[in-house]
C-alpha positions in Angstrom: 0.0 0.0 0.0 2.9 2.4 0.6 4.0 2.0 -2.4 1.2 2.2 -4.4 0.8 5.7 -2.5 4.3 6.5 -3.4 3.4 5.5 -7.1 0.6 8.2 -6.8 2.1 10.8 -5.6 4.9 10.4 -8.1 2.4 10.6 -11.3 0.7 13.3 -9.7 0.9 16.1 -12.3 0.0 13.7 -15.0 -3.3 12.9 -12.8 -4.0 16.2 -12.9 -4.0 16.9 -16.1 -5.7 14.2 -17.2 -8.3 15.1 -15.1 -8.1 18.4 -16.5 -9.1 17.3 -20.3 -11.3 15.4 -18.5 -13.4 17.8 -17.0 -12.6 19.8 -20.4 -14.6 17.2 -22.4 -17.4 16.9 -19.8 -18.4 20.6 -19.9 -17.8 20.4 -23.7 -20.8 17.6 -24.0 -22.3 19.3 -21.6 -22.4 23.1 -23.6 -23.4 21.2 -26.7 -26.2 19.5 -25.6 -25.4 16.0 -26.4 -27.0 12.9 -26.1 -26.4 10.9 -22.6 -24.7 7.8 -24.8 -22.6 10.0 -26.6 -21.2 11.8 -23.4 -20.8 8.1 -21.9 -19.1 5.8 -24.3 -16.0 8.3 -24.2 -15.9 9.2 -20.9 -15.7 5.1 -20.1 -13.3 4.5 -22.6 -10.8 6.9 -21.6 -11.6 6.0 -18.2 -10.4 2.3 -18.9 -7.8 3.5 -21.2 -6.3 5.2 -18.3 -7.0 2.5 -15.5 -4.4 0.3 -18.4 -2.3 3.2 -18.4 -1.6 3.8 -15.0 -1.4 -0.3 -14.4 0.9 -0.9 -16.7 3.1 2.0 -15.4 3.0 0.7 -11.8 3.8 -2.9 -13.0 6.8 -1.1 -14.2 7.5 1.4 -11.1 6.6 -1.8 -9.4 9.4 -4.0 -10.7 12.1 -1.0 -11.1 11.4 -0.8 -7.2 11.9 -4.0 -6.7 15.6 -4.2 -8.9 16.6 -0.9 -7.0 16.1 -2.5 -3.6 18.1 -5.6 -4.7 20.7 -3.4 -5.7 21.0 -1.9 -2.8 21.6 -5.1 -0.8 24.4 -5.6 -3.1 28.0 -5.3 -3.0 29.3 -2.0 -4.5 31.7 -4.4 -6.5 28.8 -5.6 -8.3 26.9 -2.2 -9.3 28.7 -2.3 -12.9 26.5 -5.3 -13.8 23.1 -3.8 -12.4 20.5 -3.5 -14.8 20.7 -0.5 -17.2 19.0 2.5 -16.2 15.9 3.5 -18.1 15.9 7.8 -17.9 18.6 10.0 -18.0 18.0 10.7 -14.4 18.8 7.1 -13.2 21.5 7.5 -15.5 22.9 10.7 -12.9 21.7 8.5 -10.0 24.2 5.6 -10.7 26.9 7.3 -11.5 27.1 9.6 -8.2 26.7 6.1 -6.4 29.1 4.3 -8.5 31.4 7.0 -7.6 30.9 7.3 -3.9 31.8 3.9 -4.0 34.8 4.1 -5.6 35.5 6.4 -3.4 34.3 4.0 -0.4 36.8 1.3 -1.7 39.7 3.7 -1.8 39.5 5.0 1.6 39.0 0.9 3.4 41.9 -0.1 1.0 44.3 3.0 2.3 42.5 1.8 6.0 43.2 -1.5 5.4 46.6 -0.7 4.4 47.6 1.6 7.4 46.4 -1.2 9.5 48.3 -3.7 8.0 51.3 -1.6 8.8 50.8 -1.1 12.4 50.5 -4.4 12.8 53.3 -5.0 11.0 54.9 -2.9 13.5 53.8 -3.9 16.7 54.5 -7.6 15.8 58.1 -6.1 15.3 58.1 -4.1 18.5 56.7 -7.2 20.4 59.3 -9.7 19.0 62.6 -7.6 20.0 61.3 -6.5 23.0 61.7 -10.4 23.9 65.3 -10.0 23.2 66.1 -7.7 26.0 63.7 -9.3 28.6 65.4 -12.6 28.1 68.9 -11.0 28.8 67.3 -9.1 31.9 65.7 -12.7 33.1 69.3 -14.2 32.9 70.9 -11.9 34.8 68.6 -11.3 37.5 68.6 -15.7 38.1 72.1 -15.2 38.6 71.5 -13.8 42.1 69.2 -15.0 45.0 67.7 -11.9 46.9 64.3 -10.5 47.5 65.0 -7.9 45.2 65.9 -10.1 42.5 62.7 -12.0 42.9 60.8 -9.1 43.1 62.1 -7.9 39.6 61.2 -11.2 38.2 57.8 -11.2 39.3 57.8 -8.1 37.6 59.8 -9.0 34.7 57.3 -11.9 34.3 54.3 -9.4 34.2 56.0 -7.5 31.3 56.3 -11.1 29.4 53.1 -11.6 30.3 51.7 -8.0 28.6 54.1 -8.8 25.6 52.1 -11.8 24.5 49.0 -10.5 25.2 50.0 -7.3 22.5 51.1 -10.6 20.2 47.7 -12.6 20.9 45.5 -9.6 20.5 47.5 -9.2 17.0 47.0 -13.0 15.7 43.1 -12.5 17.0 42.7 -9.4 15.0 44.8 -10.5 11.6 43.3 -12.8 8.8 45.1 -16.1 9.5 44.5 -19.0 11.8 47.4 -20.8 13.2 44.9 -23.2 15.5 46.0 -26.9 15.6 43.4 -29.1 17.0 44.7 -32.0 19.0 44.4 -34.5 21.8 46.8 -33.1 24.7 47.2 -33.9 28.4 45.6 -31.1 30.5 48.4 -31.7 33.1 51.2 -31.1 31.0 49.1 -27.5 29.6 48.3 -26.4 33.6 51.9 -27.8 34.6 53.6 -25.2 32.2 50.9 -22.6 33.3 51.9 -23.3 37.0 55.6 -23.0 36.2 56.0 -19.9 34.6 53.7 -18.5 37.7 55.9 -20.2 40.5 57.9 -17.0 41.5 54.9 -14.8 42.1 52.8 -17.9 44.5 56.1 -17.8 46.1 56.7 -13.9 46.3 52.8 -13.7 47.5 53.0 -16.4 49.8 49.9 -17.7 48.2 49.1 -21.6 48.4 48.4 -23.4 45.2 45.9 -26.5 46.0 46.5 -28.7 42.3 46.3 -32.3 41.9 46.6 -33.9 38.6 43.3 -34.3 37.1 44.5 -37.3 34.3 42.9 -35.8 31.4 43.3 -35.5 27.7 41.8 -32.4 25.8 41.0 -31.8 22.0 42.2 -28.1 21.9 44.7 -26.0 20.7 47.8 -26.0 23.1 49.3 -22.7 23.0 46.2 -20.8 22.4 44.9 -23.1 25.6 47.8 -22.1 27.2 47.4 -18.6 27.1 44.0 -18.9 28.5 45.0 -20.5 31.5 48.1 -18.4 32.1 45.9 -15.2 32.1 42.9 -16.4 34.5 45.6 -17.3 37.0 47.4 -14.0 36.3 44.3 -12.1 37.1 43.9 -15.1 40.6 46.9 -13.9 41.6 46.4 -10.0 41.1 43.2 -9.9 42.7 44.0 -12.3 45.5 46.3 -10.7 48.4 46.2 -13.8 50.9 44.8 -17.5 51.1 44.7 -19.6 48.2 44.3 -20.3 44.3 42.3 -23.8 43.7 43.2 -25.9 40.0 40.9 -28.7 39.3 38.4 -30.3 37.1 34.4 -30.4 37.3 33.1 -33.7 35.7 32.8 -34.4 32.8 35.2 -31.9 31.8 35.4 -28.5 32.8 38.5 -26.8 34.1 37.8 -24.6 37.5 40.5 -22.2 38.5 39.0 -20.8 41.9 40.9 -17.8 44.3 39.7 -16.1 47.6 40.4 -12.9 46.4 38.3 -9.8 46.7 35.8 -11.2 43.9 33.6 -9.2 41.7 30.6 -7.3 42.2 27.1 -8.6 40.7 26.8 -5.1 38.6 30.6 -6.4 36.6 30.3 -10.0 36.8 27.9 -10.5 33.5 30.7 -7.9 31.7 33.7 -9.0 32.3 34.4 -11.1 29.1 33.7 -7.8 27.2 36.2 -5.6 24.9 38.1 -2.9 27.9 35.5 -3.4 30.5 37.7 -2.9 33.8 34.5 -3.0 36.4 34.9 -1.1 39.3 37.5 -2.9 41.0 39.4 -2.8 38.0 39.0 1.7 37.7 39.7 1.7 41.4 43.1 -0.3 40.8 43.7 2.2 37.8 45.7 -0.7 36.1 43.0 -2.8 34.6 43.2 -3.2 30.9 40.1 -5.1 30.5 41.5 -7.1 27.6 42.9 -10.0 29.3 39.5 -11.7 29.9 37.8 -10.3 26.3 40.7 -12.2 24.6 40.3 -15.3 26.7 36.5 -15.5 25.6 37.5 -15.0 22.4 40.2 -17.4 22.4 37.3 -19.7 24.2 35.4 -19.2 21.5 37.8 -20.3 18.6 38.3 -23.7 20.3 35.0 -24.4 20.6 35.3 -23.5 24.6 32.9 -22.0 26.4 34.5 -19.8 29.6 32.0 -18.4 32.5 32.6 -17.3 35.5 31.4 -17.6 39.4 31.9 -15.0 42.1 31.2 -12.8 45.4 32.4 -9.8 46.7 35.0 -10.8 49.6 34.8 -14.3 48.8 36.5 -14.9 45.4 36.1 -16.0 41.9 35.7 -19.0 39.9 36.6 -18.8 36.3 35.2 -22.2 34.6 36.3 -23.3 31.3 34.3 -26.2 29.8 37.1 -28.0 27.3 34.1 -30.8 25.8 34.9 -29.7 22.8 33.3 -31.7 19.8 35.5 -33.0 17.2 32.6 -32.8 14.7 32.7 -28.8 15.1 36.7 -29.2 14.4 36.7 -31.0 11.2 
């Protein structure tokens, strides 16, 4: 119906004027004193002669509607083989939107380019800034002090923000380097644990972990990450008592703290992009991108991550590894 409105109002002046001859015709008869029949037989046949009209010419407003709207769900790659336009005017329509998105293309391409160069250069930046770290690392295990072991809990946090610059990269580039296998979750938390060991020690913070004795279709170093960044945050949030590892049947991974937990308002945001909570503003060092790359790491491998927690109390962070091997191949 709106579009047969539209249709009206866009043959307007031609309506008019031919209810202007019309009228013309009528008062015509009318001053010559014709018979009824006479004055009827034309008026009906122009009247059905312009019903046709107007039909035919909304069958074709109808249709050229419906090619527009098609085109306009199309990709501006494809406008050089839309159907030809049929007046001069759709003619000057095309070509301003043919240009504009030339123009389109242009700018995403220079966009696309620009970003390909920045990451380009971070990835750089992120792979020499490894070289130094490593040469700070073996100096500073040359000595046993509580300064030294403070610098490598430190160190170990810069590491740590290094490959989450290089992880946030691969997520946001083109390619996939995922390899889907069977791997022992003991061997993935084990390596997890180590690299942590230095700050449960500095933190005097007990680590309750038995072997759990099971095997995982994931992606180990992606996997890896994952687990390395929850209990980052477990031991950043937690200042004293304990961080639990262990397994909820059939098979979901539970890394529990007592650490000041997370207050109902955050908790349903806190996989989301730079979302630091209220906590994390108060701490003012919150990036809110470790846990928005571990859901979206979660989500490549067919995880799924939630998490658990109360103000005071602590958090669990639980990451259900049943992953299908039907969604993998």
């Amino acid at each position: 119906m709106k579009l047969f409105i539209s249709y009206l109002k866009s043959i307007s002046g031609g309506v008019a004027i031919f209810l202007g001859f019309f009228a013309m015709l009528v008062v015509s008869f009318n001053l010559f004193d014709l018979p009824v029949e006479a004055v009827t037989y034309p008026i009906v046949l122009c009247v059905l002669m312009g019903i046709t009209y107007l039909s035919f010419r909304y069958y074709g407003f109808y249709r050229r509607h419906k090619e527009i709207t098609e085109l306009g769900n199309t990709a501006a790659e494809l406008l050089e083989y839309a159907s030809k336009p049929h007046t001069q005017l759709e003619e000057d329509y095309l070509e301003i939107i043919t240009n504009l998105a030339k123009e389109k293309r242009m700018v995403m391409d220079e966009a696309k380019e620009d970003s390909v160069e920045l990451m380009d250069y971070y990835t750089l930046w992120a792979h020499q800034i490894k070289t130094p770290i490593a040469s700070m690392r073996l100096r500073l295990q040359r000595e046993d002090s509580e300064l030294s072991r403070n610098l490598l809990s430190e160190l170990g946090r810069i590491e740590r923000y290094v490959e989450m610059v290089l992880t946030y990269l691969r997520l946001e580039g083109s390619g996939s380097d995922y390899i889907f296998r069977e791997y022992d979750l003991d061997v993935i938390i084990g390596e997890a644990v180590k690299k942590l060991a230095g700050d449960f020690i500095l933190r005097k913070l007990k680590l309750n972990y038995e072997p759990v004795g099971k095997k995982v279709l994931t992606d180990e170093k992606w996997l890896s990450f994952v687990i390395e960044q929850v209990l980052s945050n477990a031991l950043k949030y937690t200042k004293q008592g304990e961080i639990s590892i262990y397994v909820e049947e059939p098979l979901t991974l539970c890394i529990e703290d007592t650490g000041m937990g997370i207050s109902p308002e955050d908790l349903p945001r806190i996989f989301e992009r730079s979302y630091t909570g209220v906590r994390g503003r108060a701490d003012k060092k919150a990036s809110g991108i470790g846990l928005y790359l571990c859901s979206r790491i979660c989500r490549n491998l067919h995880h799924e991550i939630s998490a658990e927690s109360k103000p005071g109390v602590g958090t669990k962070i639980k990451i259900n590894l049943e992953t299908k091997k039907s969604l993998i191949e």
